[in-house]
N, C-alpha and C positions, 0 to 999 in steps of 0.2 A: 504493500500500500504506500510508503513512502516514499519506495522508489516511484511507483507511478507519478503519485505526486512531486516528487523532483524532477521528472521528466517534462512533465505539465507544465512547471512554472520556470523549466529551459526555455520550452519550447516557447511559451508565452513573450519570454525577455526577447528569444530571436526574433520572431516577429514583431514585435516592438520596434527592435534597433532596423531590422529591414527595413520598415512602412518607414521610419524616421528619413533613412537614407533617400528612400523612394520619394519622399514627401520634398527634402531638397531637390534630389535632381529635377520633379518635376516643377519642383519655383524657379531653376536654374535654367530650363527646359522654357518656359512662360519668357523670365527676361532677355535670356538668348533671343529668343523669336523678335519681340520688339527692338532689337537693335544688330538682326540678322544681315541687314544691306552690308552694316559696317564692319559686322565680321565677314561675311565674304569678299567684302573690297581687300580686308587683310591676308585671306587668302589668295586672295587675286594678285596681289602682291609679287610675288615670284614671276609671272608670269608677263604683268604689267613690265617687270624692268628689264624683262630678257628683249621685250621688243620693244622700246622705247625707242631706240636709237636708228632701227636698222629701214628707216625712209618709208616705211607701209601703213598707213591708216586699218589699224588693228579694231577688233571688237569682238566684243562674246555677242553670241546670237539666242536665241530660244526658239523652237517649230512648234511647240504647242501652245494652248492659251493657260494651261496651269502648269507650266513647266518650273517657272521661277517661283511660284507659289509652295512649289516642290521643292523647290530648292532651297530657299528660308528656314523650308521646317525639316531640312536633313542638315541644314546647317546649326539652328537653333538644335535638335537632336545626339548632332558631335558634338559640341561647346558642351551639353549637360554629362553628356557620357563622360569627357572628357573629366571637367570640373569636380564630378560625383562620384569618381570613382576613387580619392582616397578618402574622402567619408566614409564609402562605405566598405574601405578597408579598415578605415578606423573602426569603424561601428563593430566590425566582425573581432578586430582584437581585443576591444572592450567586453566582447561575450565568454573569449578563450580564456580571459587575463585569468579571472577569478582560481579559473585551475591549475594555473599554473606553477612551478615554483619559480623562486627570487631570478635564481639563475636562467631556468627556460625562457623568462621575460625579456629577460637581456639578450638574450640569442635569438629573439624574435623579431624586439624594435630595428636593431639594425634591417632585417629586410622590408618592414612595413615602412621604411623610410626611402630604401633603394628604389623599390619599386618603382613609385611615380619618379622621381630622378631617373632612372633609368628612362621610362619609356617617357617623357620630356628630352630629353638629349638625343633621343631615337625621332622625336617630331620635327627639333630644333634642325638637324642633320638633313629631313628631308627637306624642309621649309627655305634654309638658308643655302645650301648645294646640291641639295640632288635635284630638286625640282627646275633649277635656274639652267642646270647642265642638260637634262633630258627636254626639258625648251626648246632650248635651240642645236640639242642634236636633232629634236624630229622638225626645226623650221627648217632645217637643211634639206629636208626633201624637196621645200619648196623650187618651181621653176618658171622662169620668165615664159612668157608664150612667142609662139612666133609665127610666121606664115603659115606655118601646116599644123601647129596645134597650139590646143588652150592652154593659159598658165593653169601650174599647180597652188592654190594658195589656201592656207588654213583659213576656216571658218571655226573655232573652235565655240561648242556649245557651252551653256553657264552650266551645263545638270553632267555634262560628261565631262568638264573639268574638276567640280567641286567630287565627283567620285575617284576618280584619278588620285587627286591629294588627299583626299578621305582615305583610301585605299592605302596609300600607301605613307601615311603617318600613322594609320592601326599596324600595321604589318613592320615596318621599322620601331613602333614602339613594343608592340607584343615580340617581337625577336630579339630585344635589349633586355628582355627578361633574362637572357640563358643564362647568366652570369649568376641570377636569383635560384633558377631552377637547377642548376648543379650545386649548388654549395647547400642547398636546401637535402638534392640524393645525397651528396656528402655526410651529409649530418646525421641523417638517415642508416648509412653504412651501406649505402646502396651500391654509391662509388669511391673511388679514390685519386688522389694525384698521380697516382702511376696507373691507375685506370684511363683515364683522362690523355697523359702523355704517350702510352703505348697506343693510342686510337686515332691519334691527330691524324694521320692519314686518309682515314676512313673521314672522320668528321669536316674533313676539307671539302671531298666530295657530296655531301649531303647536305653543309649548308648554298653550296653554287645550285646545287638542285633546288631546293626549298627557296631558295633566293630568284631562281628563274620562275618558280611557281607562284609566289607573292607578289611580285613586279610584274610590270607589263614587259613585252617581249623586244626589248633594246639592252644591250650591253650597260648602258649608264645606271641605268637603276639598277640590273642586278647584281654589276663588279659596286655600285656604291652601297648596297645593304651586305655583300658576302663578306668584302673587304673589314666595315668593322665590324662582327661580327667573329671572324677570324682572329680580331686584336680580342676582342673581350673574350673567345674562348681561350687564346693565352691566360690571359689578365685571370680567369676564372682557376687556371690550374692553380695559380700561384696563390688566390684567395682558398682553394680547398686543402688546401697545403697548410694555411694559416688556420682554416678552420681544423685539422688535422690534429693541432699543433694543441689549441685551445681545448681539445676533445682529452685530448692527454693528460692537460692540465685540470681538468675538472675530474678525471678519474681518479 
């Protein structure tokens, strides 16, 4: 009977802290929308200064009558997901905390804080170079027209650009995890540092894979998400290594 009832008023507090989370993203979700032109113009951004320069009267277009209407509320959508998501990583450590001991605490804040760092530095990365590079590697298709044929020139839409960099600041930020998600099997005794370093071979070829499968299919974005991704699985032996080290010391 007790335990029922300790179960009961788990599960009550989780849901609690859930609906709380939920209850910001969707205030987060509401003022995104009202000020959605101005976040997409900063998306736009990247985009806007790759062709600034290059003498072409550039613009995003729409073909349907609610495309942009669509495209407000996937943009007010990301901004919440984005914003809401160490809430409600907070919210879920405040449910674990109580069980924990002194020390698991401590072994835990460190990643409830990498996280979003992480996948920020994995946005920052697409926003500031990768998106500016894959720009104007694909304006380079473009072609002047001439007697016997039409030019080639971008019309780029607002609903198939805001997916593009949508796309690929989830996928560069969830990939900037690994670094969390191995020191976390570490911990675990799943893996180890000489796990980790006798495999590098194999893991070169799986992340260009998974890197060509998250990216769109041009060299620029998937040597720029393989590339560091490659550096943080280094970076990660040397952290499970430390973790390693700290594991000893607690024994």
């Amino acid at each position: 009977m007790a335990d029922s009832s300790s179960f009961t008023s788990h599960f009550v507090e989780l849901r609690a802290r859930l609906f709380h989370s939920l209850i910001f993203i969707f205030v987060v979700f509401i003022i995104s929308y009202l000020f959605a032109e101005h976040i997409y113009n900063f998306l736009v951004e990247p985009y806007a200064a790759a062709v600034k320069d290059d003498g072409t009267s550039r613009r995003l277009i729409f073909t349907a009558l609610h495309e942009t209407f669509i495209v407000y509320i996937k943009v007010a959508f990301f901004t919440a997901i984005f914003l809401g998501s160490p809430v409600l990583l907070i919210q879920i450590y405040k449910f674990i905390a109580p069980g924990l001991y002194k020390n698991e605490k401590k072994a835990i804040l460190p990643y409830l804080i990498s996280t979003p760092i992480l996948f920020l530095l994995g946005a920052l990365l697409v926003y500031y170079l990768v998106m500016p590079l894959a720009i104007k590697f694909f304006l380079s298709f473009e072609t002047l027209g001439t007697n016997s044929s039409l030019p080639i020139q971008l019309e780029a839409k607002v609903n198939e650009y805001l997916s593009l960099i949508m796309r690929l600041i989830f996928a560069f930020g969830i990939s900037f995890q690994l670094p969390i998600l191995l020191n976390l099997l570490a911990r675990v005794g799943a893996i180890d540092s000489n796990y980790l370093r006798d495999r590098r071979r194999y893991v070169i070829v799986i992340i260009f894979a998974l890197a060509a499968i998250l990216t769109p299919p041009d060299p620029i974005t998937q040597v720029g998400l393989a590339i560091p991704l490659l550096l943080l699985y280094e970076l990660s032996i040397f952290t499970v290594k430390f973790t390693e080290r700290k594991k000893k010391e607690e024994n």
